[in-house]
C-alpha positions as CSV (number, residue, x, y, z in Angstrom):
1,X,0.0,0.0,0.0
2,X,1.4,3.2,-1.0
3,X,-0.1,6.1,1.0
4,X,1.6,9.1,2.9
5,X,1.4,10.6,6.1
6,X,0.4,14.9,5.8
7,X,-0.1,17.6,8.6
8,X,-3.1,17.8,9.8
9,X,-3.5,21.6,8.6
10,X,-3.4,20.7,5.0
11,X,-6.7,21.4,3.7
12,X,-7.3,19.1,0.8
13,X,-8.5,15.5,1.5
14,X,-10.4,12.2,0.5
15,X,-12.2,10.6,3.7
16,X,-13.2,12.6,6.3
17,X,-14.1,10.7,9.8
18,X,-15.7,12.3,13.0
19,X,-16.3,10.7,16.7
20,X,-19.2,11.6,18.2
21,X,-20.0,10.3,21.6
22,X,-23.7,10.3,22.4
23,X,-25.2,10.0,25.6
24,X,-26.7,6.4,25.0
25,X,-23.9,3.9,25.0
26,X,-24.3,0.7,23.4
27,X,-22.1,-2.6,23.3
28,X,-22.3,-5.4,21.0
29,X,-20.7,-9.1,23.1
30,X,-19.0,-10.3,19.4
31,X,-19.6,-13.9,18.2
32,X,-17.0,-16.0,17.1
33,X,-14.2,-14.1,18.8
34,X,-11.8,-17.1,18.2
35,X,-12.7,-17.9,14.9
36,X,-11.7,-16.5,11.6
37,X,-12.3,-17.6,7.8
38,X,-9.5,-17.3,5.7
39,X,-8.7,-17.5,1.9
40,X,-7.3,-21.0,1.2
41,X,-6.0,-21.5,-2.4
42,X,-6.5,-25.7,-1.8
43,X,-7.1,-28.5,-0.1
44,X,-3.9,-29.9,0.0
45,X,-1.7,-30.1,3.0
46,X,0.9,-27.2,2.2
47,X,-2.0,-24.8,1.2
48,X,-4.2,-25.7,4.6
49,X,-1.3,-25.3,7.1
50,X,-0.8,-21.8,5.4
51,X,-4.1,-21.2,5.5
52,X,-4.3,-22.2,9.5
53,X,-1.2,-20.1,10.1
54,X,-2.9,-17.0,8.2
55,X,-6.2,-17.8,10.4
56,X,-4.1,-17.6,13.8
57,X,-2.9,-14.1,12.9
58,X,-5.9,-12.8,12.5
59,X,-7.2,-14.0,15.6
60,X,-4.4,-12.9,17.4
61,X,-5.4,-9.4,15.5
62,X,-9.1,-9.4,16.7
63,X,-8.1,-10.3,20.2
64,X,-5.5,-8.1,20.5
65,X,-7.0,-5.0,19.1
66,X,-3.7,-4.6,16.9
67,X,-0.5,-5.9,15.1
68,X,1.6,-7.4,17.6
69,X,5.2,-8.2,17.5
70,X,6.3,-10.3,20.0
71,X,8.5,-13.4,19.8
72,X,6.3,-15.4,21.3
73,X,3.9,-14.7,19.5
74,X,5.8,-15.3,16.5
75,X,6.7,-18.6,17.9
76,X,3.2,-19.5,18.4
77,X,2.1,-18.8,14.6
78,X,4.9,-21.2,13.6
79,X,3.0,-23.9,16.5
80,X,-0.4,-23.1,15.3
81,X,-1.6,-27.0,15.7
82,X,-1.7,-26.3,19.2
83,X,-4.1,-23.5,19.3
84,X,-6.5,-25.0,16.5
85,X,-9.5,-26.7,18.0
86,X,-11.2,-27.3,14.6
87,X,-11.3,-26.5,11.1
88,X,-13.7,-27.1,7.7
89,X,-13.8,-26.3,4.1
90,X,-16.6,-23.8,3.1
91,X,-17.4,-21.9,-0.3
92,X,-18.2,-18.3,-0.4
93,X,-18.6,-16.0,-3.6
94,X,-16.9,-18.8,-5.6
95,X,-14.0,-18.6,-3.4
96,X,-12.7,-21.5,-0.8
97,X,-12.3,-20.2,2.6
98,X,-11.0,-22.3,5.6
99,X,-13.0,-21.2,8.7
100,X,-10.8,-22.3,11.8
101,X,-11.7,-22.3,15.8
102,X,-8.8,-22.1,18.2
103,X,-8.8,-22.8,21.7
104,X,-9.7,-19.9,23.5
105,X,-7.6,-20.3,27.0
106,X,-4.7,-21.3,25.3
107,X,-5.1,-18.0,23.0
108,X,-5.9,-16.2,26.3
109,X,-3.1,-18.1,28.3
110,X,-0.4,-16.8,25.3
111,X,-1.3,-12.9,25.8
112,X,-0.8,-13.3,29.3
113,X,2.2,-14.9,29.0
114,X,2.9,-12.5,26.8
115,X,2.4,-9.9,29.1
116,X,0.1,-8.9,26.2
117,X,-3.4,-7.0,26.1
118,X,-6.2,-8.3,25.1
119,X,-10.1,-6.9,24.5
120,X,-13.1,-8.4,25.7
121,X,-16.2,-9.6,23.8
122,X,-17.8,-7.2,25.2
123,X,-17.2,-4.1,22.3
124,X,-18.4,-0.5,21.5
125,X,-20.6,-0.6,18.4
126,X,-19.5,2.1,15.9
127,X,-22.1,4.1,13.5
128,X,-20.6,5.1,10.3
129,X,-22.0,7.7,8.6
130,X,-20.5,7.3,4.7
131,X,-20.5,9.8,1.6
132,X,-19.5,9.3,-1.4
133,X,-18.6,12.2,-4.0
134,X,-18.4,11.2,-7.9
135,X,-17.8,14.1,-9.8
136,X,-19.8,16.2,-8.7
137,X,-22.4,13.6,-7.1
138,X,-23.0,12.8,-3.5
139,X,-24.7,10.4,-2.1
140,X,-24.9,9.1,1.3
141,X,-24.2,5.6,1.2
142,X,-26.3,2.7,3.5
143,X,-25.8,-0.6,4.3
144,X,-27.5,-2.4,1.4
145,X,-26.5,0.2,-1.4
146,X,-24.7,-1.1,-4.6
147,X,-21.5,0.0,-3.6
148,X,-18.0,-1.9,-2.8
149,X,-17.5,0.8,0.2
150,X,-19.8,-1.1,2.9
151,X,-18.1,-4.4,1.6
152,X,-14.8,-2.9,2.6
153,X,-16.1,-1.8,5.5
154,X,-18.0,-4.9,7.1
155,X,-14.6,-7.5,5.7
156,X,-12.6,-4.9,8.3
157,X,-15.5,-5.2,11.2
158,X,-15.4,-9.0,11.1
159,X,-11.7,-9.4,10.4
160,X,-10.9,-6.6,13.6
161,X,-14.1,-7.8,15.5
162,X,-15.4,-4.0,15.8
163,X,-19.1,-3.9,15.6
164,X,-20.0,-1.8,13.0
165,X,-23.1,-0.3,11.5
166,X,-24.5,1.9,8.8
167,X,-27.5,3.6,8.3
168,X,-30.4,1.8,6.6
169,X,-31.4,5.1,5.0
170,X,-35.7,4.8,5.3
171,X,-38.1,7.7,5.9
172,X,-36.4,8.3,9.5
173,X,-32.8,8.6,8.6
174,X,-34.0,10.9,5.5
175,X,-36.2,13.7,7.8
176,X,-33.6,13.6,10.7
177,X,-30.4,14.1,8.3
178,X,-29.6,16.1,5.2
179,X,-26.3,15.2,2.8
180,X,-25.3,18.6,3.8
181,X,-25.4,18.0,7.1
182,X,-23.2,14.9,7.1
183,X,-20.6,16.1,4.0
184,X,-20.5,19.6,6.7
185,X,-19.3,17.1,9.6
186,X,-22.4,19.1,11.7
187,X,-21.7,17.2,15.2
188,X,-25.3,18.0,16.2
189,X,-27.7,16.8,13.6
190,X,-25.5,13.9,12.9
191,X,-25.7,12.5,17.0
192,X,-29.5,13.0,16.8
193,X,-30.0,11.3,13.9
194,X,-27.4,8.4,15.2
195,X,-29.1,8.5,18.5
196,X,-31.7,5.7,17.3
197,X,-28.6,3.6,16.4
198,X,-27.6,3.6,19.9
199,X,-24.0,3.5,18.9
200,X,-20.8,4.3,21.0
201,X,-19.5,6.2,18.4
202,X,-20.0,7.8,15.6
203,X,-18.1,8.1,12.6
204,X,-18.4,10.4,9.5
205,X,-16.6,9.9,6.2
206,X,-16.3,11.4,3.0
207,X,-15.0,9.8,0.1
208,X,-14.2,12.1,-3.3
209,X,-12.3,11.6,-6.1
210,X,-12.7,15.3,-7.4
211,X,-13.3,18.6,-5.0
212,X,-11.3,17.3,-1.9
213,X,-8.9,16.1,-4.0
214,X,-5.4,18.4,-4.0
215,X,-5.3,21.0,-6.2
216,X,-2.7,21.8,-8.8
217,X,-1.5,24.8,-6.6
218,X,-1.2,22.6,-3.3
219,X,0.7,20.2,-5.5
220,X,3.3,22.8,-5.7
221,X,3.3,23.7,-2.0
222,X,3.3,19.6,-1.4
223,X,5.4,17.9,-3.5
224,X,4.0,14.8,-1.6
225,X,1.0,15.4,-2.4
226,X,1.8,14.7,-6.5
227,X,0.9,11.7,-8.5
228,X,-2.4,10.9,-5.8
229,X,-5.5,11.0,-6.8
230,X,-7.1,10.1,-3.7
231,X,-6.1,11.4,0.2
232,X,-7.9,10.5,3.5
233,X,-8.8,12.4,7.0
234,X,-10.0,11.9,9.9
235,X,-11.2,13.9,13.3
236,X,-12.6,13.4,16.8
237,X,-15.2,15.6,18.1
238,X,-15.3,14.9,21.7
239,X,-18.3,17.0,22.6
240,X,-21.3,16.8,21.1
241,X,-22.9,20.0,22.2
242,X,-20.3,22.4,20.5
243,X,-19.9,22.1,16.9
244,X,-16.4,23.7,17.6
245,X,-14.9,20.5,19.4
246,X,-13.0,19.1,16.9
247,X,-9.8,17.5,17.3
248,X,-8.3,16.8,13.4
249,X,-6.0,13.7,12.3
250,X,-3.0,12.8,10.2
251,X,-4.0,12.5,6.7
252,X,-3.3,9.7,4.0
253,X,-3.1,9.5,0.4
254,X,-2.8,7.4,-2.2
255,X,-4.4,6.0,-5.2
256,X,-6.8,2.9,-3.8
257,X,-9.9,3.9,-1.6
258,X,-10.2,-0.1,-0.2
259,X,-6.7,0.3,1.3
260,X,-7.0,3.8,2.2
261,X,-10.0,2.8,4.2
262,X,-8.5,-0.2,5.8
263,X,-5.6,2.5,7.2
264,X,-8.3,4.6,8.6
265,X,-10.3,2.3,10.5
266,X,-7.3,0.5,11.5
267,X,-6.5,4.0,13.3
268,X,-10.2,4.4,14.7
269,X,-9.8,0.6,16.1
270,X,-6.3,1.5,18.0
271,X,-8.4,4.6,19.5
272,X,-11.0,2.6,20.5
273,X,-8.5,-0.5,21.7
274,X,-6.6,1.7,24.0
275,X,-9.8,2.7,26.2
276,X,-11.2,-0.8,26.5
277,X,-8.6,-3.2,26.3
278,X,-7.6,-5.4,28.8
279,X,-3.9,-5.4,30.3
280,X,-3.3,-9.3,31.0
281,X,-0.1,-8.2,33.9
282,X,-0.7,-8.2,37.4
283,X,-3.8,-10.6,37.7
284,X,-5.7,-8.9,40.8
285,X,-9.1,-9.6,42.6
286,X,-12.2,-7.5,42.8
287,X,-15.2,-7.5,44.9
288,X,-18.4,-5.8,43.9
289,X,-21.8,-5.8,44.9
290,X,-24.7,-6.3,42.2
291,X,-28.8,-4.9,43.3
292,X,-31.7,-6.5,42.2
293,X,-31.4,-9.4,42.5
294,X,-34.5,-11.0,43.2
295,X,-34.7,-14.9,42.3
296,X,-32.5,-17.7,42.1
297,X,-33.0,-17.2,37.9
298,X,-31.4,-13.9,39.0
299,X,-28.5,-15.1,40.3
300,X,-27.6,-17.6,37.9
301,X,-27.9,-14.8,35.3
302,X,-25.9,-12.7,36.9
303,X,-23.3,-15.2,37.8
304,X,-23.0,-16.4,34.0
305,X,-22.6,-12.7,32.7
306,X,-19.8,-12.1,35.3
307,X,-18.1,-15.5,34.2
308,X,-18.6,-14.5,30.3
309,X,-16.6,-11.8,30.2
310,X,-13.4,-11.8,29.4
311,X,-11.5,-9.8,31.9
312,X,-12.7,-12.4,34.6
313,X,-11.0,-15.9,35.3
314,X,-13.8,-16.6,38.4
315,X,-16.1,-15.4,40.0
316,X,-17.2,-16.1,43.4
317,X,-20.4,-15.7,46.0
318,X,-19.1,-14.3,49.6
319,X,-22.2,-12.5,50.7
320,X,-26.1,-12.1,50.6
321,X,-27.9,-9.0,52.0
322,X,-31.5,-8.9,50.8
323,X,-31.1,-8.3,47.1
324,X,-28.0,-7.6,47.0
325,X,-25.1,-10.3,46.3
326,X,-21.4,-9.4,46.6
327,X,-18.9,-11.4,44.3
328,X,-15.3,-11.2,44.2
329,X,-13.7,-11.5,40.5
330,X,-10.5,-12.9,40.0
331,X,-9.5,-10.9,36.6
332,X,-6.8,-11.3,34.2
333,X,-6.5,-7.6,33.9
334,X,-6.8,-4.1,35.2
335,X,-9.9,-3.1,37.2
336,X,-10.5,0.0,35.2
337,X,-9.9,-1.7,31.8
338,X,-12.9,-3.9,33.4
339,X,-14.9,-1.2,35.2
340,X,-14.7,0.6,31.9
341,X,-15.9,-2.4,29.8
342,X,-18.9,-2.6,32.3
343,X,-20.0,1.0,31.5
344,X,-20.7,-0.9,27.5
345,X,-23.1,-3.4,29.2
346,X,-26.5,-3.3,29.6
347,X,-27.3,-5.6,32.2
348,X,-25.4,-3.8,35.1
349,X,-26.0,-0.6,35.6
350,X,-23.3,1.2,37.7
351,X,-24.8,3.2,41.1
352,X,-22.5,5.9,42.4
353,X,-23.3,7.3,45.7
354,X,-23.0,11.2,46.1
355,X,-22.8,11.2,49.5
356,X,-19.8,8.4,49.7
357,X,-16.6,8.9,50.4
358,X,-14.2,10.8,48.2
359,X,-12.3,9.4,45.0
360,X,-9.5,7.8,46.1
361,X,-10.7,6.1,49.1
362,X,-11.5,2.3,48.8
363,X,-14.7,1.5,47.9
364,X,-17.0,-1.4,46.5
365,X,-18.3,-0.8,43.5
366,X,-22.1,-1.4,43.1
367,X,-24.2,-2.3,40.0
368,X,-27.6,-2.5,39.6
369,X,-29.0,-5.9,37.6
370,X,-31.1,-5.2,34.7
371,X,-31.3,-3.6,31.1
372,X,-30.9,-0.1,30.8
């Protein structure tokens, strides 16, 4: 791929992305976390063991949020029998893909080992608001229109496991959003018309292959910027009640919109990794004390949501006041990377007192039991 790196103050770009965080926050738990379907170009033995040694990088990928260099990791891609649990043949598109399942505690057992991160099933859902400029055309693009740019985009969500979706573009999304209000990068229009989405974030792009594109005269101020018929951007707004809160990127460009988008997600995925991942050093214990809990179904529930997640090796009963039950959580990593992978869910609802004791002093954190 053949793209380059610009200041963020030059003016002249392809694909234009904007966080929003609205006030509903939503988390998607992602299926087939330890499972990936990989190009295979046969079904003899050379082609498969490539094709299971291509299927444990991208696991290792999707649980680790990112690239990772690490010799043992590396040593474990050259041992992938011992992480593969299963494997089949399937046909998709007239291609033959290889869709593998690896053991997940031994996966979990390398990062730690490691001294590695890893992110949880639970995940932020990201809302993508895309438009794309032909000429002089724009159109804002949904998730069943004829173009290759949700393809792109959905290959990267499953390949990265980040929950992504688009709009469906109906009557709603038509009434609550104009083209000018998304190609403008309006923060406010664009969160109320995500709000029914109920997505973490939300991210605008624009994608042009004529009036972002650089001009002859940037071409002499950029000598980088030659030869490129294509460039990408991207920028945070952090709050979505000033239209001014905008934080702006890096820029890309380059001649091939697939890989261009692939570099720019991959950027959005880091962002997102480094607030929710979860460091595997230092295994620790945490107590915490979950409301609401009403019946023995409750429990059980309760129990099984706390075991799920991936932060948690156990989880254990110590006490039972009313409706309240206090467990203690033996986690494999931090307890903010877990308190702030909580705040996605919603089953338990976080109570914080106002009259308790300052920040700092040690307290037990209580949730309530039940959907938002």
């Amino acid at each position: 791929m053949k793209h380059t790196l610009m200041p963020y103050m030059f003016r002249n770009f392809l694909i234009f992305f904007c966080f929003v965080l609205p006030l509903n926050i939503s988390a998607i738990e992602v299926a087939n976390l330890y499972s990936a379907k990989v190009a295979v170009a046969s079904q003899s033995n050379d082609d498969r063991n490539l094709a299971l040694k291509n299927a444990l990088r991208a696991i290792l990928v999707k649980v680790g949020g990112k690239e990772i260099e690490h010799p043992l990791i590396s040593q474990a891609i050259n041992n992938y029998n011992k992480y593969v649990t299963q494997y089949q043949y399937i046909r998709s598109s007239n291609k033959v893909l290889l869709n593998v399942s690896f053991d997940e505690d031994k996966i979990n057992q390398l990062f730690k080992e490691s001294d590695l991160a890893i992110w949880g099933r639970l995940r932020p859902q990201i809302m993508v608001w895309l438009v794309e400029e032909d000429g002089f055309n724009r159109t804002i693009i949904s998730s069943t229109s004829n173009s290759q740019l949700p393809v792109v985009i959905n290959d990267f969500s499953e390949l990265r496991g980040l929950p992504i979706v688009m709009p469906i573009m109906d009557l709603t999304d038509v009434t609550a959003l104009t083209l000018t209000d998304v190609w403008g990068r309006f923060s406010q229009p664009v969160a109320q018309a995500s709000a029914r989405y109920m997505a973490e974030a939300v991210v605008v792009v624009r994608v042009s292959n004529s009036s972002l594109v650089a001009t002859e005269a940037d071409k002499d101020d950029c000598p980088l910027c030659q030869n490129h018929s294509l460039a990408v951007d991207w920028s945070l707004m952090t709050d979505v009640q000033s239209e001014h809160a905008q934080i702006f990127s890096k820029q890309y460009l380059g001649d091939n919109v697939d890989e261009l988008l692939i570099a720019a997600f991959s950027d959005i995925t880091d962002i997102i990794y480094q607030q929710y991942a979860l460091s595997t050093t230092n295994s620790n214990e945490l107590e915490v004390d979950v409301a609401n809990i009403a019946s023995l179904i409750d429990l059980i529930a309760v129990t099984d949501f706390l075991e799920e997640l991936s932060a948690v090796q156990s989880v254990q009963l110590v006490s039972v006041n009313g409706t309240n039950r206090r467990f203690k959580l033996s986690l494999i990593g931090s307890q903010q990377a877990l308190i702030a992978s909580l705040k996605l869910s919603e089953h338990l609802n976080r109570y914080v007192d106002p009259l308790a004791a300052p920040e700092g002093a040690e307290q037990v954190p209580v949730f309530y039991w039940g959907k938002k």
